[in-house]
ZATORRO-256820 format. One record per residue: residue in one letter; x negated, y negated, z of N, C-alpha, C, O in turn. Coordinates in steps of 0.05 Angstrom, whole numbers, padded with zeros to 5 digits, always signed. Atoms other than C-alpha are relative to their C-alpha. Layout:
N
aXYZXYZXYZXYZ/...
END
This chain:
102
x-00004-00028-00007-00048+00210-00127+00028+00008-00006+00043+00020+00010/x-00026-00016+00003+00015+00224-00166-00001+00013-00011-00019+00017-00027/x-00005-00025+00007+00044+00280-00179+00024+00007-00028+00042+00024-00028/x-00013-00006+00015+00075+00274-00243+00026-00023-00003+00029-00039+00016/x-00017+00021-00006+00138+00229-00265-00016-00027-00008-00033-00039+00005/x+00017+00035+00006+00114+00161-00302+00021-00021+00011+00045-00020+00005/x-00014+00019-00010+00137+00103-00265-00022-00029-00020-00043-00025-00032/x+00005+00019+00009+00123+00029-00293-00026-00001+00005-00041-00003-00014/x+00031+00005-00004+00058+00024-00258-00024+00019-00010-00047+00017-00003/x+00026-00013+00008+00020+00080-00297+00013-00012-00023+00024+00007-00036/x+00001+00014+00027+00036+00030-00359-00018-00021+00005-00012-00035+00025/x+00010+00022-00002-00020-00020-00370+00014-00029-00007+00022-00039-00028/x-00008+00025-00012+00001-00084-00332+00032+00013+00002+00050+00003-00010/x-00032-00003-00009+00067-00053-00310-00006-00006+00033-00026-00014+00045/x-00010+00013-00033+00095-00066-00238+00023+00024+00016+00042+00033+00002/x-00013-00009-00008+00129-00027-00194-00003+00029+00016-00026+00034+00021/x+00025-00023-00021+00119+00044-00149-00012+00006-00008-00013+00006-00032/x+00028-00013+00006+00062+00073-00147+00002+00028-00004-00010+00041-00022/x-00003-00040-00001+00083+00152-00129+00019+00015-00013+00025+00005-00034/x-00019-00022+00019+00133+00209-00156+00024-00019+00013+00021-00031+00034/x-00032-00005+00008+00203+00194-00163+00000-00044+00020+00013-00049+00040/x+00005+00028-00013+00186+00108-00140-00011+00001+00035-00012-00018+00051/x+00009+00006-00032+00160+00124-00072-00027-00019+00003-00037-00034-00014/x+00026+00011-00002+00097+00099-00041-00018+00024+00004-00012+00045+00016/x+00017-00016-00001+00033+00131-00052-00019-00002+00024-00029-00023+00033/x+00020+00010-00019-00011+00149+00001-00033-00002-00010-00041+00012-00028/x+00024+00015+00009-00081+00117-00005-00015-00002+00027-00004+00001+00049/x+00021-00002-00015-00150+00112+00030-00005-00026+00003-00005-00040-00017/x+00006+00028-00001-00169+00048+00059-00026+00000+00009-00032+00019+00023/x+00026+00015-00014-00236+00018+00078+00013-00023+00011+00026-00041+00001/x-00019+00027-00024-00211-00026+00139-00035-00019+00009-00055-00006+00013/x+00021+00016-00012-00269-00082+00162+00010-00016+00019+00023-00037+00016/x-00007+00007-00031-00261-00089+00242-00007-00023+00005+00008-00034+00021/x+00002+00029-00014-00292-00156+00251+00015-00022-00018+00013-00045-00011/x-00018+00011+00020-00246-00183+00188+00022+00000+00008+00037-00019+00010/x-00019-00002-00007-00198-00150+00211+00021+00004-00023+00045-00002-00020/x-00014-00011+00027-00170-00128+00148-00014+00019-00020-00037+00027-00017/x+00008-00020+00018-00172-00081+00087-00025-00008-00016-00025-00031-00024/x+00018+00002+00023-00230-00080+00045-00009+00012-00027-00021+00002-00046/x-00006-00018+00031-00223-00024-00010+00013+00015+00002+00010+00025+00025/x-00020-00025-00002-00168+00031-00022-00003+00010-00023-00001-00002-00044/x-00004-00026+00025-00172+00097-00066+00028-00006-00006+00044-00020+00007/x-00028+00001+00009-00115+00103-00105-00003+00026-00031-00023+00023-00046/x+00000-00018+00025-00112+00156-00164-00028+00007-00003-00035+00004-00027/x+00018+00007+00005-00181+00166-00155-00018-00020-00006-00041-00012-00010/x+00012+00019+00004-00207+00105-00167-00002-00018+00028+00015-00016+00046/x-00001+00017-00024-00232+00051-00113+00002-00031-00011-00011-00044-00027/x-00005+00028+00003-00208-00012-00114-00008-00025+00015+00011-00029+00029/x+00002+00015-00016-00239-00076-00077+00020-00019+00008+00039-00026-00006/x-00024+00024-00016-00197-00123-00041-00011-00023-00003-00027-00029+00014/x+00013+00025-00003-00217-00191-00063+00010-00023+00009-00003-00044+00012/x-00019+00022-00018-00167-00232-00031+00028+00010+00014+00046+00020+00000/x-00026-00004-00012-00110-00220+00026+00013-00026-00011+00004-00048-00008/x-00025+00015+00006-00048-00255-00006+00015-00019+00014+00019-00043+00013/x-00017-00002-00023-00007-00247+00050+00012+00018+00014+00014+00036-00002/x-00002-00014-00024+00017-00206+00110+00022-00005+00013+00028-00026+00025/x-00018+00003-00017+00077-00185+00137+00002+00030+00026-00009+00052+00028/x-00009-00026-00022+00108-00145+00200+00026+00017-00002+00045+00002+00003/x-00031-00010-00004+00172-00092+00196-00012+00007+00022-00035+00015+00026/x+00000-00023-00021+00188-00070+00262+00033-00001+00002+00048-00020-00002/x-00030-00003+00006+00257-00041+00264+00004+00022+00014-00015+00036+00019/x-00006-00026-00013+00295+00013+00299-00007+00011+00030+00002+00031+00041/x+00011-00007-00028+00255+00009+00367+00028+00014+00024+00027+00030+00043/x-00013-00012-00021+00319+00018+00398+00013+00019+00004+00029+00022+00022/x-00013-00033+00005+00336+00088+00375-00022+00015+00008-00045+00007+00014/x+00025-00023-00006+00300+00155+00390-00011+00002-00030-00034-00005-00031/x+00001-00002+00023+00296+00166+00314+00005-00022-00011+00023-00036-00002/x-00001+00019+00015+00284+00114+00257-00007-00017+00009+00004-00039+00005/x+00020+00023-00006+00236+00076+00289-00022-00006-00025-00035+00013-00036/x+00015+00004+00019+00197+00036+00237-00013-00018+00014+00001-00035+00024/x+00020+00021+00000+00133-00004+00255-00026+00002-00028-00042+00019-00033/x+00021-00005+00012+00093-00022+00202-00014-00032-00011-00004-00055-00008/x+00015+00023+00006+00044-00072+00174-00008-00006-00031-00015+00013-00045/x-00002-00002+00034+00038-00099+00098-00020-00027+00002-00025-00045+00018/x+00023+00015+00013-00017-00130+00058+00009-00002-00024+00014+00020-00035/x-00009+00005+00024+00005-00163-00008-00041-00012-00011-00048-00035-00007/x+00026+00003+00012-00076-00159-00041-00012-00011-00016-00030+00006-00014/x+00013-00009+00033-00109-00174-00105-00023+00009-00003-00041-00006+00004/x+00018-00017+00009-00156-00126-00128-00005+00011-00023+00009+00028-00034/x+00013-00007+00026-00193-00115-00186+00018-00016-00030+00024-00003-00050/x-00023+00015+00015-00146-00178-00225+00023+00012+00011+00041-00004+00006/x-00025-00003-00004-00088-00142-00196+00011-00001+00026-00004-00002+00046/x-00018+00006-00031-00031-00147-00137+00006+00024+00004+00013+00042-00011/x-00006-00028-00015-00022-00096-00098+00016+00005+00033+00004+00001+00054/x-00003+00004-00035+00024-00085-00031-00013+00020+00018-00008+00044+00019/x+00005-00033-00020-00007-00041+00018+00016+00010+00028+00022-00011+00039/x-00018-00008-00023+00033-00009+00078-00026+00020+00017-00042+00037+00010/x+00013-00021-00016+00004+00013+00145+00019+00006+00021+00030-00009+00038/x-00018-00016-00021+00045+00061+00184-00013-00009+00035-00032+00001+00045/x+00008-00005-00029+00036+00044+00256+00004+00022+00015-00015+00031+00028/x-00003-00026-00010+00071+00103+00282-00020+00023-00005-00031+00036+00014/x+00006-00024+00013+00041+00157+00233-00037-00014+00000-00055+00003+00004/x+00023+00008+00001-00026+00110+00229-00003+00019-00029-00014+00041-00025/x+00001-00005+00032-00023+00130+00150-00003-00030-00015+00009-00051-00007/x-00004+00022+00026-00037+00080+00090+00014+00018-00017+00021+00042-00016/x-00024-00003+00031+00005+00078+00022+00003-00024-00011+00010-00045+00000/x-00010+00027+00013+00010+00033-00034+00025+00006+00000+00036+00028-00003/x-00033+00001+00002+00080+00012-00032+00008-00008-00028+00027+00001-00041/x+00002+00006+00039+00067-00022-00106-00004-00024-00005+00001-00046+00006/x+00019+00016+00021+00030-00051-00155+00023-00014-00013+00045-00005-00019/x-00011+00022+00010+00052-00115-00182+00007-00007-00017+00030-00011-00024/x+00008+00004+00022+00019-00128-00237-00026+00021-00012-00035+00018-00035/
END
């Protein structure tokens, strides 16, 4: 869902952000509750399956300010042959690819 601006990853097999100007794009997930993880995310229109969690990490940062609190949760994927990180906002409870790999 970008808006213009070619970054590396709208080159086949490039790497790198996904959205306008290198940000992260936000994205639709299919979450599976007794997995307990992602199972497919939109992304430019297209849906992607999740065929293997990678790996999984935690930011949490900033708790001890009023502002610039960051909690969030990351999924390094592969889907459809490719890597993908995903980011879940805890605060905002938003997804976003953060970026494609490969």
């Amino acid at each position: 869902m970008s808006r213009g601006g070619a970054t590396s990853s709208d080159r086949p097999g490039g790497a790198g952000k996904p959205g306008p100007n290198g940000r992260a794009a936000p994205i639709a997930v299919s979450w599976d509750e007794r997995q307990r993880r992602p199972v497919t995310f939109l992304w430019r229109r297209r849906r992607y399956r999740i065929e293997r969690v990678l790996e999984t990490w935690v930011v949490e940062t900033g708790w001890w300010k009023d502002d610039g609190h960051v909690s969030r949760s990351y999924w390094r994927v592969r889907a459809e042959g490719r890597v993908f990180d995903l980011r879940y906002d805890r605060i905002t409870k938003e997804w976003a690819l953060e970026q494609a790999l490969n």
